[in-house]
C-alpha positions as CSV (number, residue, x, y, z in Angstrom):
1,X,6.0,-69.1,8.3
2,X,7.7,-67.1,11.0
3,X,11.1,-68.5,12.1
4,X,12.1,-67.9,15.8
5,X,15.5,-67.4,16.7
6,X,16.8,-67.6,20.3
7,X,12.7,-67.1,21.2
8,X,12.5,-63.7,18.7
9,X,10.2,-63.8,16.4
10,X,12.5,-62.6,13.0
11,X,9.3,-61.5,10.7
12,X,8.2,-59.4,13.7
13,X,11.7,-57.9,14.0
14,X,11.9,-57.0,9.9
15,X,8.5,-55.6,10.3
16,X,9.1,-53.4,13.1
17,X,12.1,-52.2,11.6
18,X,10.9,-51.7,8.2
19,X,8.1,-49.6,9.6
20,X,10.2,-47.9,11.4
21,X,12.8,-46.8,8.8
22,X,9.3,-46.0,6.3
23,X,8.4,-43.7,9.1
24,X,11.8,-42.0,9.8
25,X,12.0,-41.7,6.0
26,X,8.4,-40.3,5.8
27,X,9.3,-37.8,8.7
28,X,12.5,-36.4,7.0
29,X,10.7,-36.4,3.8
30,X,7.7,-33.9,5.7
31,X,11.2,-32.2,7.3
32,X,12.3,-31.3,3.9
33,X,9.8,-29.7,2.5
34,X,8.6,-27.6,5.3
35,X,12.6,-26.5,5.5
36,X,12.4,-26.1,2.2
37,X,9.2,-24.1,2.2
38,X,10.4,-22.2,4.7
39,X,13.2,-21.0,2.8
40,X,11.2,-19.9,0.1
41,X,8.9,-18.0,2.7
42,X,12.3,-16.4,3.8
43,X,14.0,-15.7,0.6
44,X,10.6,-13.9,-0.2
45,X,10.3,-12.2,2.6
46,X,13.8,-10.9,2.2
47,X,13.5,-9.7,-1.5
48,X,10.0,-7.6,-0.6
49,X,12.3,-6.1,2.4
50,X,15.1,-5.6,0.0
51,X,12.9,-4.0,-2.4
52,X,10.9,-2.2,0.1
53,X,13.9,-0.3,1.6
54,X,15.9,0.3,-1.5
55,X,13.4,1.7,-3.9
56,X,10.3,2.5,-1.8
57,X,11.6,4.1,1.6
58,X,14.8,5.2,0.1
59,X,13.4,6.1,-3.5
60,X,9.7,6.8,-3.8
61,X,8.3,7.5,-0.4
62,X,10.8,10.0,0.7
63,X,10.5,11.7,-3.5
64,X,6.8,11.4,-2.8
65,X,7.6,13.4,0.4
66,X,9.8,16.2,-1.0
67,X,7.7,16.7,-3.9
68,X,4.7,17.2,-1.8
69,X,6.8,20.2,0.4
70,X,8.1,21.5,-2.6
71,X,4.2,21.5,-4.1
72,X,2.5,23.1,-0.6
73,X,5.1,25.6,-0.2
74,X,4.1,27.1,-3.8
75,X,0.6,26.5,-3.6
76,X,1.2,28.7,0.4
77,X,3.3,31.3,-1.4
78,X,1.3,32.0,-4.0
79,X,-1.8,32.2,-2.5
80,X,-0.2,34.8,0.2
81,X,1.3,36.6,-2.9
82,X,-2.3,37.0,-3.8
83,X,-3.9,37.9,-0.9
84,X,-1.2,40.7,-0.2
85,X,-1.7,42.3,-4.1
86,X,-5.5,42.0,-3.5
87,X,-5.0,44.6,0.0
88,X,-3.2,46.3,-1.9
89,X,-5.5,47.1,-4.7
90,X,-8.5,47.2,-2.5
91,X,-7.7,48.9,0.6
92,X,-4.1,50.5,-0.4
93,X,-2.9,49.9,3.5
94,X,0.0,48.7,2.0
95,X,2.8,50.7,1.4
96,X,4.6,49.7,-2.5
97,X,7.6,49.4,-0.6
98,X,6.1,47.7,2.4
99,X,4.5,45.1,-0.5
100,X,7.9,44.7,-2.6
101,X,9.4,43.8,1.4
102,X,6.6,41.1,2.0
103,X,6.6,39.3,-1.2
104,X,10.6,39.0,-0.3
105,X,9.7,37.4,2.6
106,X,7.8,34.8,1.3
107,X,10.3,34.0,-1.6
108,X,13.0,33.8,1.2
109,X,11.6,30.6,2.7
110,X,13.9,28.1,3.3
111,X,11.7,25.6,1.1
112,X,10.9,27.9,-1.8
113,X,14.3,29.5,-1.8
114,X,16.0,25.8,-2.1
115,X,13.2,25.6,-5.2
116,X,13.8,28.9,-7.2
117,X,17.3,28.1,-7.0
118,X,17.2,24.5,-8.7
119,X,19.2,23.0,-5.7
120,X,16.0,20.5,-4.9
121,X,18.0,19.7,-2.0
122,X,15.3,17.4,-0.5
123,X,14.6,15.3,-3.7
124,X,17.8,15.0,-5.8
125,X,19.6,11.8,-4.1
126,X,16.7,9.9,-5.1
127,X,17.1,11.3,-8.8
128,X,19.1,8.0,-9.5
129,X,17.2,5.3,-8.4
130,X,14.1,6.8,-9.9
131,X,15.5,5.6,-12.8
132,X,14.6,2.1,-12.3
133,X,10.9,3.0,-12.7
134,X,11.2,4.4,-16.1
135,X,12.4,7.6,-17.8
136,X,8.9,9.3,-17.9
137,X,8.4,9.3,-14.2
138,X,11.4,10.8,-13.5
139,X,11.4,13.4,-16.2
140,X,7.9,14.2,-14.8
141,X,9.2,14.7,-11.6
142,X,11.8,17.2,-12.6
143,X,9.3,18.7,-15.1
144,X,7.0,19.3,-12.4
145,X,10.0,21.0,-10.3
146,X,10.4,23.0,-12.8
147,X,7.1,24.4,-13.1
148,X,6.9,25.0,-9.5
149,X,10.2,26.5,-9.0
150,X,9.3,29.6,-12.1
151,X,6.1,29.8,-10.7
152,X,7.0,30.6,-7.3
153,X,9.5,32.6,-8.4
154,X,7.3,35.1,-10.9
155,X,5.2,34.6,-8.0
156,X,6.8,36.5,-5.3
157,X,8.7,38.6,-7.5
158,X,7.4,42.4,-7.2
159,X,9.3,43.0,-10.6
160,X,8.1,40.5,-12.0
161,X,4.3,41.4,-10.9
162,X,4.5,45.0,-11.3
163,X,5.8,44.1,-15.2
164,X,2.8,41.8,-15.3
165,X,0.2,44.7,-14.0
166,X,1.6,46.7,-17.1
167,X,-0.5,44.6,-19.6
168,X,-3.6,44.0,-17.1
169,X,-5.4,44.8,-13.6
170,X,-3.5,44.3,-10.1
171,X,-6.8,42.7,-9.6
172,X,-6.5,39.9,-12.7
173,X,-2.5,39.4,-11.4
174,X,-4.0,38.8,-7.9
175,X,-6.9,36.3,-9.6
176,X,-4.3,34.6,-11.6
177,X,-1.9,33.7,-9.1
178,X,-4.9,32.2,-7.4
179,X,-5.8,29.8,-10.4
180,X,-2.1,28.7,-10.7
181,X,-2.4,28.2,-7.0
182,X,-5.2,25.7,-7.3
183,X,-3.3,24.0,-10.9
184,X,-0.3,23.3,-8.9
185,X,-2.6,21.7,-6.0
186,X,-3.7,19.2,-8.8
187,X,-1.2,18.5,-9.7
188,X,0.4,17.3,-6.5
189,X,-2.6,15.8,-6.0
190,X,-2.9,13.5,-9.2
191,X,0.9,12.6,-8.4
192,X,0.2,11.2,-5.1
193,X,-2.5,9.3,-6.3
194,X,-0.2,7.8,-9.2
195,X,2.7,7.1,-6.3
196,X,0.3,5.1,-4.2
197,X,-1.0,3.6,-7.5
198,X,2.4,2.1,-7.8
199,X,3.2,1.1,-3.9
200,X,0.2,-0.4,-4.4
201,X,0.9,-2.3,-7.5
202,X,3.7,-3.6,-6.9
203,X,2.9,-4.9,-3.3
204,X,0.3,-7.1,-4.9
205,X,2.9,-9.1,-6.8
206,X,4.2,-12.5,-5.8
207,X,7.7,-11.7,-6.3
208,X,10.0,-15.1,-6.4
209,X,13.6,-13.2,-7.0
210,X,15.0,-9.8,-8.2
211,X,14.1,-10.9,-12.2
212,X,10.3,-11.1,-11.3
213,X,10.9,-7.7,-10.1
214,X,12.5,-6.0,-12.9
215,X,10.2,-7.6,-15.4
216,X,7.3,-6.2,-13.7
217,X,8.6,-2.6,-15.5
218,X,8.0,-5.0,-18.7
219,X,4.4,-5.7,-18.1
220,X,1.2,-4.3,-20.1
221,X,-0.4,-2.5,-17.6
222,X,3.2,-0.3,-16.6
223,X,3.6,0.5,-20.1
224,X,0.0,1.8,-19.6
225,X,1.1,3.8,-16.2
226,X,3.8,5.2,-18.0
227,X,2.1,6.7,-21.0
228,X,-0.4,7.9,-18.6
229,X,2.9,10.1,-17.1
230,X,3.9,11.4,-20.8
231,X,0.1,12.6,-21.1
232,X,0.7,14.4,-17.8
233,X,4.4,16.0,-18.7
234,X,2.6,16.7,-22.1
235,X,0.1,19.0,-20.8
236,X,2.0,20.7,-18.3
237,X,5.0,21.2,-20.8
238,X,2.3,23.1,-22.9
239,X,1.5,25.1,-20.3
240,X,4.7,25.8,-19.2
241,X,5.6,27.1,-22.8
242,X,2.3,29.1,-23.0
243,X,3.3,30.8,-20.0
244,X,7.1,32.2,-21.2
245,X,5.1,32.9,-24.6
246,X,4.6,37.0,-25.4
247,X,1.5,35.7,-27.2
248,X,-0.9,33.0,-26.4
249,X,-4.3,31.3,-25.5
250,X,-2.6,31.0,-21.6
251,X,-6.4,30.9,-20.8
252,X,-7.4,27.8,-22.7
253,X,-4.2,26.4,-22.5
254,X,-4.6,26.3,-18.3
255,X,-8.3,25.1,-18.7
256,X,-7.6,22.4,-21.3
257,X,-4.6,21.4,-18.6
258,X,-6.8,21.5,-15.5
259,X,-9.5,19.4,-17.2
260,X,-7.4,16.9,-17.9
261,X,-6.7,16.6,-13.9
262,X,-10.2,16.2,-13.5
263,X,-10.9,13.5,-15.9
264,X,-7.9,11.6,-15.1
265,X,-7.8,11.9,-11.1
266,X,-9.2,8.9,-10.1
267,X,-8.2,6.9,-13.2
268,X,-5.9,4.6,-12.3
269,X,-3.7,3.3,-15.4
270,X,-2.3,0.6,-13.0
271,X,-5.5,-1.6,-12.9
272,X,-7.1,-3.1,-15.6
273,X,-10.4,-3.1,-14.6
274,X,-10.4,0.6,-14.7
275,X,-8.9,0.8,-17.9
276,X,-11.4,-1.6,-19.7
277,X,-14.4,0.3,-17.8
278,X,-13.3,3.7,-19.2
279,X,-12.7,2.0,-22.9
280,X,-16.4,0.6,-22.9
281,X,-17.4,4.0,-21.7
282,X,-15.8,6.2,-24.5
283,X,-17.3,3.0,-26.9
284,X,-20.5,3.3,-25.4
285,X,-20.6,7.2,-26.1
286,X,-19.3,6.9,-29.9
287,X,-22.0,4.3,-30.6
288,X,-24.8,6.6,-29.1
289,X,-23.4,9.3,-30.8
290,X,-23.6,6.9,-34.2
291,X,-27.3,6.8,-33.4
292,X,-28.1,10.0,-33.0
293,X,-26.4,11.1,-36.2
294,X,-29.2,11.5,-38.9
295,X,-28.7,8.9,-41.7
C-alpha cells in the first residue's frame, strides 16, 4: 500500500532512489575495474619498456651489432689477404715488400686494429648486463672475439704468412684463409639467428612484473638455448686449439666444426616444436637403422 505524504508518493521515492544508488554503485563498480585494468595494461606496458631498453637496446641489440662489425671486418680482411697472396703467387705483380705494405693496411683498420688488440671497444660495456642471460652466452661471445681477433691477426700478418708458406704452398695459405673466411661467416651467421631467437622469445611472454622476467632464465626451453651455446663454444674452442697446435687433424677439426653450423642453423633450441621434431627425427633414423640391421 503506497502512503502519500504531502501528495508524494513515498514507495515511488524509495524506489527511485534505491535504483538510483544500485546504478551509481554499479557504475563505480564498472569504473573500478576498467581503472584497475588499466593499470595493469600500464604497469605491463612499462615493464616490457623497461625491459626493452635496459637489456635489449642497451644490452643485446647494440652486442648483436658490434659483434656483427667485428665478424664482417674479418671475414673482409681475410678474404683481401687472400686475394692479394693469390696475385702474388700467380702473376708475381706484386712486389714482397709492396705485399708485406698491403697486408699492413688491412690490419690497420680502425675495426680490426680495435680487435687484434683485445680493446672490443664497441662491445665491452654491454659485457655486464650480458650476464643476466647466462654465463654461456657471454663466454661465447668473448670466445667468439677471441677467435676473430687471432684470426685476423695471423691473417694480415706477412710474418706470420710467410712462416706459414714454410710448411706448405702460398697457394694452400691463400685457400685456407678463404675457408676460415667462410667459418667465421657462419658463425656470425648462426649467432644472429640465436639473438633473434631470444628477442623473439622473450617478446612472446606475458610478463606481469620483474620476477616473471627473471624466471623466464629458469624455464626448460632456456636451459635448452643455453646448452645449445656450450655446443657452439665447444666446437669452436676445439678449433681454436687445433689451430695454435704444431700437430693436428686442423682439417677435420674445421669440417667437423663447420658441419655442425649446418646442421644446427636453422634449429632453433628456443621452441619446442623444433626440438621435439628433431628428436622424433633422430628416433625415427635409429629405429630404421634397427631394421635394417640383420638379425
Amino acid at each position: 500500500m503506497s502512503v502519500a505524504t504531502g501528495g508524494i508518493d513515498v514507495n515511488v521515492l524509495l524506489n527511485t532512489i534505491l535504483g538510483g544508488v544500485i546504478t551509481i554503485s554499479g557504475s563505480l563498480a564498472v569504473a573500478a575495474l576498467y581503472i584497475s585494468n588499466q593499470n595493469k595494461v600500464q604497469r605491463k606496458r612499462h615493464l616490457r619498456e623497461m625491459i626493452q631498453r635496459d637489456y635489449f637496446d642497451n644490452c643485446i641489440n647494440p652486442t648483436l651489432g658490434a659483434l656483427s662489425e667485428y665478424g664482417m671486418n674479418t671475414v673482409f680482411a681475410l678474404y683481401d689477404s687472400s686475394v692479394l697472396l693469390g696475385r702474388y703467387v700467380k702473376y708475381r705483380d706484386i712486389p714482397t715488400g709492396e705485399l708485406e705494405r698491403k697486408l699492413k693496411e688491412i690490419s690497420n683498420r680502425p675495426m680490426l686494429m680495435d680487435l687484434i688488440s683485445h680493446n672490443f671497444t664497441y662491445i665491452s660495456k654491454y659485457r655486464p648486463l650480458l650476464q643476466k642471460f647466462g654465463t654461456p652466452l657471454q663466454s661465447s661471445i668473448i670466445r667468439t672475439l677471441q677467435f676473430y681477433s687471432s684470426v685476423a691477426s695471423d691473417g694480415t700478418s706477412y710474418a706470420v704468412l710467410k712462416k706459414s708458406s714454410d710448411s706448405s704452398s702460398l697457394e694452400e695459405v691463400s685457400r685456407s684463409l678463404g675457408v676460415l673466411a667462410l667459418i667465421i661467416e657462419r658463425t656470425l651467421i648462426y649467432l644472429e639467428k640465436r639473438f633473434i631467437n631470444l628477442r623473439d622469445y622473450f617478446s612472446a611472454k606475458e610478463l606481469e612484473n620483474y620476477n616473471d622476467f627473471s624466471n623466464v632464465f629458469f624455464e626448460k626451453d632456456y636451459a635448452a638455448f643455453l646448452s645449445v651455446i656450450e655446443q657452439y663454444m665447444d666446437g669452436l674452442t676445439k678449433l681454436m686449439d687445433a689451430m695454435k697446435a704444431e700437430k693436428g687433424d686442423r682439417a677435420n677439426v674445421s669440417l667437423t666444426f663447420s658441419q655442425w653450423l649446418a646442421d644446427n642453423m636453422e634449429s632453433n633450441p628456443l621452441d619446442n616444436k623444433t626440438e621435439r621434431e628433431k628428436i622424433q627425427k633422430t628416433q625415427s633414423e635409429i629405429l630404421s637403422q634397427t631394421k635394417k640391421s640383420p638379425q
